[in-house]
N, C-alpha and C positions, 0 to 999 in steps of 0.2 A: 795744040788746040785745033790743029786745022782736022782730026781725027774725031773731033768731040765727042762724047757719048750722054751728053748732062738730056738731050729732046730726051731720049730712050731711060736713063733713068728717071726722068720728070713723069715720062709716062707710066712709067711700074708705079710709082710712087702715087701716081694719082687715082689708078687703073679701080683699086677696089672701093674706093669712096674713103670718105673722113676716118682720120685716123686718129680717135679721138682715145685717149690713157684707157687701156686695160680693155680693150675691146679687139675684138680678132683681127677685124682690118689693124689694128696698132702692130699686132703681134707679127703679121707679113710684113709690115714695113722695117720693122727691127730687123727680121730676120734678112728681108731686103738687103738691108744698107751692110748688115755687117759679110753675106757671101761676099757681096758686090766688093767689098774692102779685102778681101782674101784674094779673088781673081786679081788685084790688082799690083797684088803682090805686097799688101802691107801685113803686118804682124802683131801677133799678140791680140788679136780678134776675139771679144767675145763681150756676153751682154753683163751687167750688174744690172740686179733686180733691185728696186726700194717698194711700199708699203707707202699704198696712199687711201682714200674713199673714190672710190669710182661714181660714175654719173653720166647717162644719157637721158634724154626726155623724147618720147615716144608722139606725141600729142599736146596740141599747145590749144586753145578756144579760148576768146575774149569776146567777149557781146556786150554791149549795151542795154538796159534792160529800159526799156518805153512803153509803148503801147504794142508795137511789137520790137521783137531782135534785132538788133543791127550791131555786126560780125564788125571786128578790128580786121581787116585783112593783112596775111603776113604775120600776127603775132608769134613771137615767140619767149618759150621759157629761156630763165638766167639759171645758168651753171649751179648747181644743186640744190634747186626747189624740189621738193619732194610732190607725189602724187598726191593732187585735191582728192577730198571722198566725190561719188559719184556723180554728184548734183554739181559738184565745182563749190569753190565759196566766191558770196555774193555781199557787196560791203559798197557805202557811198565812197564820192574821192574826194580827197582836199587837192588845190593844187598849190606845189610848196616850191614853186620856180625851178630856181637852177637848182635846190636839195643841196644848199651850203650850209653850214653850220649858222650863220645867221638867219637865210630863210625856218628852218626847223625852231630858231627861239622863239621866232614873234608868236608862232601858233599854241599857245596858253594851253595847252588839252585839247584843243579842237580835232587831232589826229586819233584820236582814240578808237580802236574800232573801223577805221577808215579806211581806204586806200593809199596812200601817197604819191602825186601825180608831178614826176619830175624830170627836168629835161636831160637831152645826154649831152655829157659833155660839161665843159669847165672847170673850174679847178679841182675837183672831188672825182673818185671814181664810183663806180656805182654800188662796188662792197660798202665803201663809207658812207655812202647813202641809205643802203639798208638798214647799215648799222643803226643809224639816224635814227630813224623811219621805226625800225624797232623797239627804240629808247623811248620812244614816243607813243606807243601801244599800237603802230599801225597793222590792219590787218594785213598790209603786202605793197609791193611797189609797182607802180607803175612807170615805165619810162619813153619818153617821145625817142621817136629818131628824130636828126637830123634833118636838114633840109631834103638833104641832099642827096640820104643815102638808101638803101635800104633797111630794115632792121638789121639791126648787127649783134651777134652773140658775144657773149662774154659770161663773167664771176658776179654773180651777187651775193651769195649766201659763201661761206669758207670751208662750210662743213654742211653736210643736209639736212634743210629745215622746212616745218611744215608751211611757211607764208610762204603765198606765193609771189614769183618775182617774173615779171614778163618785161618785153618791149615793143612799144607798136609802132606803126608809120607814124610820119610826121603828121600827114592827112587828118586822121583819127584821133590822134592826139590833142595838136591844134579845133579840132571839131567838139571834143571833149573842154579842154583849156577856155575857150569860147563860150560854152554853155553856161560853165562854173563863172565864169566872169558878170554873166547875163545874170546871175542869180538862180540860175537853174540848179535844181538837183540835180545830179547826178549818178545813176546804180550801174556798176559793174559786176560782171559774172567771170570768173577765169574756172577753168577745167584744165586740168594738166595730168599727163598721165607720164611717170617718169619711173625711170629702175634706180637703186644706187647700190653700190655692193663695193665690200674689201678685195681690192685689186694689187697684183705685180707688177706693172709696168717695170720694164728695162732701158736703162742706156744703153747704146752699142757702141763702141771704145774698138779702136785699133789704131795700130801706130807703123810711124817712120823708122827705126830706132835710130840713135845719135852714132856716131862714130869718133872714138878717141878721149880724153879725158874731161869733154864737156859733155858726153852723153847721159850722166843724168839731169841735166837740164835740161826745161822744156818749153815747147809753145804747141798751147791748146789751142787745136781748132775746131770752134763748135756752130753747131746748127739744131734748131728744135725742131723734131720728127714730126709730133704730133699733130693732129689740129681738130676742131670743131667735126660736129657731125655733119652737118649740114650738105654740104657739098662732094669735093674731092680734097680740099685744104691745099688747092695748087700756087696762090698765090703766098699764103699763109700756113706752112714752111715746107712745103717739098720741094717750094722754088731753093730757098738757103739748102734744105739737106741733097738738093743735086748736084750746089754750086760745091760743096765742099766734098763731095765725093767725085767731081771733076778735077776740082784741085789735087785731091790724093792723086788719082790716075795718071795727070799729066806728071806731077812729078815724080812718081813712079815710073813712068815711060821714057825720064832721060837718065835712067839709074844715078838718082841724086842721092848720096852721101852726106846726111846733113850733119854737122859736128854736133846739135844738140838734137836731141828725139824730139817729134812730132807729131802728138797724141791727137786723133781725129774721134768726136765727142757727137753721138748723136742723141739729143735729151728727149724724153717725155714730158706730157704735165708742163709744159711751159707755161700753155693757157690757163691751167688749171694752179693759180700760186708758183710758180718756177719751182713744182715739186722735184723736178729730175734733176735739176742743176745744185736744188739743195740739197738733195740729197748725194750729191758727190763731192759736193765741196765739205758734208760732213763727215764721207768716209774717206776724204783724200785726204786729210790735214796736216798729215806728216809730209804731202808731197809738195807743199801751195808754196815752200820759202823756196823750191829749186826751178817754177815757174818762172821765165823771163814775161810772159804775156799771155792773156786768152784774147782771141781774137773770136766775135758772134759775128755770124752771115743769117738776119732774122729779114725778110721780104728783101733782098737785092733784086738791083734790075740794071740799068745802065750806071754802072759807078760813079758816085757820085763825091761823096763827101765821107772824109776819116774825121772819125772822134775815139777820144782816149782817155781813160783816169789818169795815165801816169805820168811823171813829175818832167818840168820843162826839158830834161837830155833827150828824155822820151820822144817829148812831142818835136823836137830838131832833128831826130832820125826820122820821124813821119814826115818832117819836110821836103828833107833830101831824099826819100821815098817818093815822094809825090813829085819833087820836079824832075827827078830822073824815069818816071812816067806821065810825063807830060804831054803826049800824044791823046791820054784819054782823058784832059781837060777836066782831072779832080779841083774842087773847090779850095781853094789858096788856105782859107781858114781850116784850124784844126780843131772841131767843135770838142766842147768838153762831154764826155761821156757820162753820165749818171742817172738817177733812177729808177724805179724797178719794172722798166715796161720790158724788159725782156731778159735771157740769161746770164747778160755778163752781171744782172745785180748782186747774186751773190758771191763772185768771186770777187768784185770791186768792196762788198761790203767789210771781205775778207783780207783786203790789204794788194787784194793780184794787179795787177796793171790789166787795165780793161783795152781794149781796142775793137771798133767795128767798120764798116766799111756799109754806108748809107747810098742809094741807088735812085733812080729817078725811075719807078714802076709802067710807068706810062697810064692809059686810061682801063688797063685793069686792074691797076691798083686799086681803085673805089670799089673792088669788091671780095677783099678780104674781111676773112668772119661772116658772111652770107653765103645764102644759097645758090650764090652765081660763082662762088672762088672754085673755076677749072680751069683744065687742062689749058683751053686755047685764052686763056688772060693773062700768060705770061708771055713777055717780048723775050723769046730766047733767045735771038740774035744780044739784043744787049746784056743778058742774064750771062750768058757767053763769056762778054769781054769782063763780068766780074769774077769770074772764074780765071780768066787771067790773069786781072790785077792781085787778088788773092792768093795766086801759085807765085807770083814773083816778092811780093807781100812776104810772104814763108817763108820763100826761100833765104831772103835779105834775113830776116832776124833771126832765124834759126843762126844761122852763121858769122852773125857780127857779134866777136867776144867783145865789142866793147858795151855790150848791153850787157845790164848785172840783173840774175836772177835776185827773187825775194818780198817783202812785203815795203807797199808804198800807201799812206795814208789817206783812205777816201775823199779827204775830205780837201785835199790842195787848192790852191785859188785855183781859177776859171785859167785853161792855155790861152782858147781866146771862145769871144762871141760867134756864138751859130752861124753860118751865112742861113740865108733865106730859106734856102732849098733845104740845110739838113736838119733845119728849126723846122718848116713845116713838117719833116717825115716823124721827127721828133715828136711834135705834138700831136699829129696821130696815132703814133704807137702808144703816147701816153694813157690814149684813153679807150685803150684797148682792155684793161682789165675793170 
């Protein structure tokens, strides 16, 4: 590690902007990650293509319509709204709170025709709000940001549809929310200019290979390539796809012999439905019972906190894992791993032993999925040391037979409660889609 190369690929990675499924920047960063895995001497390199709907949005306008315009600033389109006609469509708002299955009963038909004006965030993600919103004849969604944050992009729609689906400052929002309170009408205009087409995206897959009679067993180590258009997607995963291609490298660089092979996973479409990872968990199925573990590096930063699907022997080897790296003051709890905010869901869905390694971002964290996720918001010094922990991580269970590859049941009690710190990271990822 004292060689590191994760600044210099963080930088390629970040260099052409978002690398969002099935667009050219995507396709240099495949291509990226998998030379970079050949220089470094791993094997068996190459990409598998899957079959998804592609999606960018070109042009986002939200106005207010009064006596005259007044602009949402910042608005932006949700993940495959299709292009309004030229005028934009214009529709009054209901506002329907937090857009939870009980806010959407009380409104009798009142949605009809209307906007739907709802906040981000809590229990629901904003696809199940659309969903909602649409059951409901709404003409399209509206969604506040956060206090706190900027607009943040994400999924509304699952496939591309004509309502449109935006999200505005808090500012704007609340100013809107306000008005409707007062008894005001309220007309919204949205204009959205957007492309979507049937696209290839690839995974890029290379590997360790195993040596001796456990080498077809494996532990997958994955990272999601992809990300939002917006920016450079540096926080939001070039930081994960540099950590594990640093990991390859270094252990590549002490000619490590692992007894079982260790397949390095770079996904697509993460943002977009964990289309890359389902799609390999449904071409690999013959491989998934010789799997000991998949381990996701999705926003690392300074190491923080292990969570895991699988069953208490599991989470006893992360113990003794974690207290024989006790210099870098991992969280004693071993949170439980589950739901689908990022790629280990479908491999966890699928019976694999899930594992990730959760990080303390620092304060550029707050801008992952906006138009400020670059280059200089990652803390690479700490980004670094999970690159360590994660090479030594590998190395441990790649070579401990007393770990048994195979299928373990999603659905086990809890190992134990969140600490603080991997619950909060937790419940921001959650509501990331």
């Amino acid at each position: 590690m004292q060689n590191s190369e994760l600044t210099q690929n963080l930088r390629a990675l970040c260099l052409p902007g978002g690398r969002l499924s099935g667009t050219d920047n995507a396709f240099i960063a495949e291509r990226y990650v998998l030379d970079k895995a050949r220089e470094y001497g791993l094997r068996n390199g190459h990409l598998e293509a899957f079959a998804m709907p592609c999606w960018r949005a070109t042009y986002t306008r939200v106005v207010r319509l009064a006596d005259q315009e007044i602009p949402c600033e910042g608005a932006l389109a949700l993940c495959n709204t299709m292009s309004t006609p030229p005028g934009g469509i214009s529709a009054p708002v209901l506002d329907v709170g937090d857009g939870n299955q009980e806010d959407f009963d009380l409104l009798n038909g009142k949605l009809n025709g209307r906007f739907a004006l709802v906040r981000d965030g809590g229990r629901n993600r904003r696809s199940e709000k659309m969903d909602r919103a649409l059951e409901h004849g709404a003409a399209g969604l509206v969604v506040i940001s956060a206090a706190d944050r900027a607009p943040v992009i994400g999924t509304a729609h699952h496939t591309p549809r004509p309502e449109p689906a935006v999200i505005i400052s808090h500012e704007d929002g609340q100013t809107i929310a306000q008005a409707l309170a007062a008894g005001e009408t309220v007309q919204l205009n949205i204009q959205i200019s957007s492309e979507s087409w049937d696209g290839e995206p690839h995974n890029a897959i290379a590997e360790i290979p195993g040596h001796g009679p456990h080498r077809d067993e494996m532990i997958l180590v994955c990272a999601h390539l992809d990300s939002w258009h917006l920016a450079e997607g540096a926080i939001d995963n070039a930081n994960g796809s540099a950590v594990i291609l640093e990991c390859a490298r270094a252990l590549r660089a002490v000619d490590w012999r692992p007894r079982r092979t260790v397949r390095f996973i770079w996904f697509m479409a993460e943002e977009q439905d964990l289309r890359g990872s389902r799609a390999y968990v449904a071409a690999h199925q013959d491989e998934l019972d010789r799997v000991v573990a998949m381990i996701n590096i999705d926003m690392p930063g300074s190491p923080r906190a292990l969570w895991t699907s699988g069953p208490p022997q599991f989470v006893e080897r992360l113990q003794q894992f974690r207290r024989g790296m006790a210099g870098y003051l991992l969280n004693e709890d071993i949170g439980r791993l589950s739901g689908t905010w990022s790629d280990h869901a479908p491999f966890v869905e699928a019976g694999v032993c899930g594992v990730t390694l959760g990080g303390e971002l620092g304060p550029g964290g707050r801008n992952y999925h906006t138009a400020n996720d670059k280059f200089e918001c990652v803390d690479q010094r700490a980004t670094i040391e999970s690159a360590a922990v994660l090479a030594v991580l590998v190395r441990q269970l790649a070579d401990d037979l007393s770990l048994k590859p195979g299928r373990c049941p999603p659905d086990e009690p809890p190992a134990s409660a969140l600490t603080p710190a991997s619950a909060t990271q937790s419940a921001r990822l959650a509501g990331r889609h």
